[in-house]
N, C-alpha and C positions, 0 to 999 in steps of 0.2 A: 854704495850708490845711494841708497835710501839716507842716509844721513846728510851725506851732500844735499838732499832734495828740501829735507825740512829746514838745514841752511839758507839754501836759497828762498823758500817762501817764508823765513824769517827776515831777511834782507829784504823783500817784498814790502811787507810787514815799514822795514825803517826806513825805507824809500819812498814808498808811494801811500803810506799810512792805511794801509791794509788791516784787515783785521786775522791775526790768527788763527786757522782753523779749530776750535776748540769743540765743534757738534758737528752738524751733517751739511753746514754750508759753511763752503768756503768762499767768501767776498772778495773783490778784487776795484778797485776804481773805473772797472770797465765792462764787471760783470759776476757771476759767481757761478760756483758747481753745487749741486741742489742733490747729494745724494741720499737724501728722503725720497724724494719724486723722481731723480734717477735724471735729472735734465740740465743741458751746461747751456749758459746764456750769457751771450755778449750785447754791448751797445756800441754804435758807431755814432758820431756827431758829427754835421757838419757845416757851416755858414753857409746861408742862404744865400748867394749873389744879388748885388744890386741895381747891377748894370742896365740903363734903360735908353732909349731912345725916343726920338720926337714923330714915330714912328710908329706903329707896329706894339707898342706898351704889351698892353696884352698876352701879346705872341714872345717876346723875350721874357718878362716874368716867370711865365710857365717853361720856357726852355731853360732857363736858369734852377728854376725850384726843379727839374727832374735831373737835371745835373747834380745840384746838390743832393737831390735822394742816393743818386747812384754810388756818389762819395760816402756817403753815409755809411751805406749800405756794404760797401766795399771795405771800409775801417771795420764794421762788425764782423764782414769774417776775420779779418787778419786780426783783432781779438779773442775772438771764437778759437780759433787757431792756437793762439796762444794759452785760454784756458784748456780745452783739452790735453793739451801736452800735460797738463800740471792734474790731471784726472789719475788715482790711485786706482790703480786697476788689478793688481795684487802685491806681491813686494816691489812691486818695479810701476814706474807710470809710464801713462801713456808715450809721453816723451821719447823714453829710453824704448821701450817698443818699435816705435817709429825710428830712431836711427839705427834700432840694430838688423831692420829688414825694409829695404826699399820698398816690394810688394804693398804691406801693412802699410807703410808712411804714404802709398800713392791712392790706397782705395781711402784714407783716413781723412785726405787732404778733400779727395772726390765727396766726402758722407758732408764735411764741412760745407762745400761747394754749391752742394744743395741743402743747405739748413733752410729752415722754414719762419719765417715771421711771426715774431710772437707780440700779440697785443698792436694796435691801430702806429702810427706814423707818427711820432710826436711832433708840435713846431714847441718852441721856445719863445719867450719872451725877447730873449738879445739876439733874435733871428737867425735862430741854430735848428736845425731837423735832425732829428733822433730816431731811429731804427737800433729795432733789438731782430736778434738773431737768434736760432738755439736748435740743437738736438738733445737726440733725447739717448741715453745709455744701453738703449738698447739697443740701437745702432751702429755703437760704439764695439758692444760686446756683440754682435753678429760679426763681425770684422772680427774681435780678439778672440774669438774663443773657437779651438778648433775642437775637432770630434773625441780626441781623445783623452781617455782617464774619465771619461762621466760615465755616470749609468747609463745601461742599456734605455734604448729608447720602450722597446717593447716586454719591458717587466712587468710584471700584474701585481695587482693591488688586489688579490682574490682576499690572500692571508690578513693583512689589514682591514678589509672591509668585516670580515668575519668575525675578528679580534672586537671590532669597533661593537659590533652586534651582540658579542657574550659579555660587555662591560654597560652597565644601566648609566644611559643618558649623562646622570649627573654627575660621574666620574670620569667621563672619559674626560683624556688632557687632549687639548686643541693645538697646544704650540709649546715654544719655548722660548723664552724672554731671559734675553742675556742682562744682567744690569752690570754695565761699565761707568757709571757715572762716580765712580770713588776711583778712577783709574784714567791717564790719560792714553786714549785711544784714537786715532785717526781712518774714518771713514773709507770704504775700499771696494770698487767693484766686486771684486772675487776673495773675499778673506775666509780665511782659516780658522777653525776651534780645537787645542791640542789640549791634554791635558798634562799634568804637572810631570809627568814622565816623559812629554813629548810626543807623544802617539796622535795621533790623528781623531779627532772625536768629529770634525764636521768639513767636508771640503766635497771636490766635485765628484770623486766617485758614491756618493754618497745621494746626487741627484742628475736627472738626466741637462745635457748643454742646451734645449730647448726649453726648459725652466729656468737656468740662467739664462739666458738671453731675451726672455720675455718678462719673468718675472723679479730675477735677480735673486740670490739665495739668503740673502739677509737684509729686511726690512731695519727699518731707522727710524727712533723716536726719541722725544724728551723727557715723557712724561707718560704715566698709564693713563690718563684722560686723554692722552692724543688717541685723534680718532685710528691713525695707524694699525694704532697696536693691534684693536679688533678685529681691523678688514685683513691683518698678516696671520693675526694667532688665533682667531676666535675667543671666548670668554671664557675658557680654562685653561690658561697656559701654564705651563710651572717654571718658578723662578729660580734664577740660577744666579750667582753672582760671580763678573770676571775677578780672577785672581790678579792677574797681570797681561799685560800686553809688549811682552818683550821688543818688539819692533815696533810698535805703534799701530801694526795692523793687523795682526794674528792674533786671537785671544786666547788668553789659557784660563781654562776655568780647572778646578779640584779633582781628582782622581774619584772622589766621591761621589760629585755629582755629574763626574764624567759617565759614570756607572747608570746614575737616573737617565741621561740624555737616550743611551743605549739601550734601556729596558724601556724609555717612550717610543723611542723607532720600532724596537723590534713590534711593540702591539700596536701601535698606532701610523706607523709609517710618518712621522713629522718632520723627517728631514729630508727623505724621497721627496718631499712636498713642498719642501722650502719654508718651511711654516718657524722659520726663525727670526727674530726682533731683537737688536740690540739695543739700549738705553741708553744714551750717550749726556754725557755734562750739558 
């Protein structure tokens, strides 16, 4: 199914001269999925009517200009709409979620329903009105993400705080930064870190569903000057490099440094904490 998908937003791609996902935002001619900031955004356009009378000027103007907002505004969801479906939410997208459970497809449609306006009303010059549209992922994953297989909500952080306090300041590690930028990988609500055996090195039981849904369990950046990285890892993170990404969305890093990732959780708790950054091309 996932190969059909990257199909299709390649035909995207020769159709409407889209730009191929190759970092954390995916553009679209109508909008894009931003998951850096974790927020999908659409635009609607629509001509302003001209229609006037020898009458009343005034009064028709403005009934025409809120007609055409509402048009507007109405094209941004049914965009909006459409980009979420295309939102990677773990091996599977949004999309395929939504048709394989009515439920999910009707609360998904409702989050849409009420997006919220982003940035002032634009007008145009060829007297066209612009409304953008957008939610944000967390949204999305309160809806996708049910209770089970995450850590307990009520685990203690006693063991790691103590850990943090027998290791002097300037060693303790703050995070862990994946660098994928030698590998092509495609950005994903809820992805996975397996190591070269296959084994599980980072996924949801490994943090509680109330940190994925708020904070999301792996941050996104370009670059170590992006300010991200900081606000995700703090200023000692250790670096790791992906191996591969067999599906495009799963990362596999080294048995070795699978090893590292596991002796930083265990004293530091950095994965309970979501304190993961991947580097993307």
């Amino acid at each position: 199914m996932f190969k059909h998908l990257i199909i299709y937003q390649i035909l995207l791609v020769l159709i409407f001269g889209t730009e191929f996902p190759k970092s954390s935002l995916l553009k679209t001619e109508y909008g894009f999925i931003d998951y850096k900031n974790r927020i999908i955004l659409a635009r609607g356009t629509s001509s302003i009517l001209e229609r006037r009378s020898k009458t009343g000027d005034l009064e028709i103007i403005e009934k025409n200009l809120k007609i055409s907002k509402g048009e507007a505004r109405a094209l941004a969801r049914e965009n909006l709409l459409d980009l979420v479906k295309l939102v990677n939410f773990d091996s599977r997208t949004v999309g395929e979620l939504m048709l394989s459970d009515y439920l999910t497809e009707s609360r998904i449609r409702s989050l849409v329903e009420s997006a919220y306006q982003q940035g002032e009303t634009e007008y145009l010059e060829k007297k066209e009105v612009v409304i953008s549209l957008a939610v944000k992922m967390s949204g999305l994953a309160e809806i996708l993400i049910d209770a089970k297989g995450y850590l307990n909500e009520n685990i203690s952080e006693t063991t790691f705080l103590m850990t943090k306090n027998s290791v002097p300041k300037s060693e303790r590690i703050s995070g862990i930064v994946i660098d994928a930028r030698n590998i092509y990988h495609v950005p994903a609500m809820v992805p996975k870190v397996f190591n070269e055996a296959d084994k599980l090195v980072y996924g949801p039981r490994h943090y509680t569903r109330s940190r994925s849904v708020n904070r999301g369990p792996i941050g996104y950046a370009h670059s170590i000057e992006d300010g991200n990285v900081t606000r995700r890892v703090g200023s000692n993170p250790i670096f790791i490099d992906a191996v591969s990404s067999d599906d495009t969305i799963n990362l596999t890093v080294s048995n070795f440094d699978a090893d590292k990732i596991r002796d930083a959780e265990k004293k530091f708790g950095l994965l309970t904490n979501c304190k993961v950054l991947v580097l993307l091309k």
